[in-house]
C-alpha angles and dihedrals in degrees: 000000000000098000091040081062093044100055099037086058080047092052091048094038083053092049082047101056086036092071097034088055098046096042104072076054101043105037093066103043098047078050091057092042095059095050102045088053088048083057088040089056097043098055100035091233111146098189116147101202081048082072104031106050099054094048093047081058090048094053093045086054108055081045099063092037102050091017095103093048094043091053083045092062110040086045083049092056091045101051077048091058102039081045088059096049096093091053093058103053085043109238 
């Protein structure tokens, strides 16, 4: 039952990292997106690359903002869980 436990906290702690990973990407651009929709709607222009383009820069640029950290902490989960390997086959 121990390892059930431990592998069910590494699956949480990776859902865990998994948002905080995706969300300094996604936020913005959903944010972007929705205004960009609100413009779209305003003006009555239906243009595709209207949408895509600013949202692509938008997306480069929280990456190159929040890249680093995000790297950091997903290395950070996966030296944890190398680190707990030997717990779990019990040596």
């Amino acid at each position: 039952m121990e390892n059930s436990d431990f592998f069910v906290g590494i699956a949480q702690q990776a859902l865990w990292v998994t948002a905080l990973a995706s969300a300094p990407i996604l936020i913005p651009a959903l944010v972007a997106g929705l205004l960009l929709g609100m413009i779209q709607a305003a003006t009555s222009i239906n243009e595709q690359t209207l949408t895509f383009v600013p949202k692509l820069i938008v997306v480069a640029a929280m990456l190159a903002i929040f890249g680093g950290s995000i790297l950091m902490l997903i290395a950070d989960f996966t030296r944890e869980v190398f680190e707990r390997i030997p717990e779990v086959l019990g040596t």
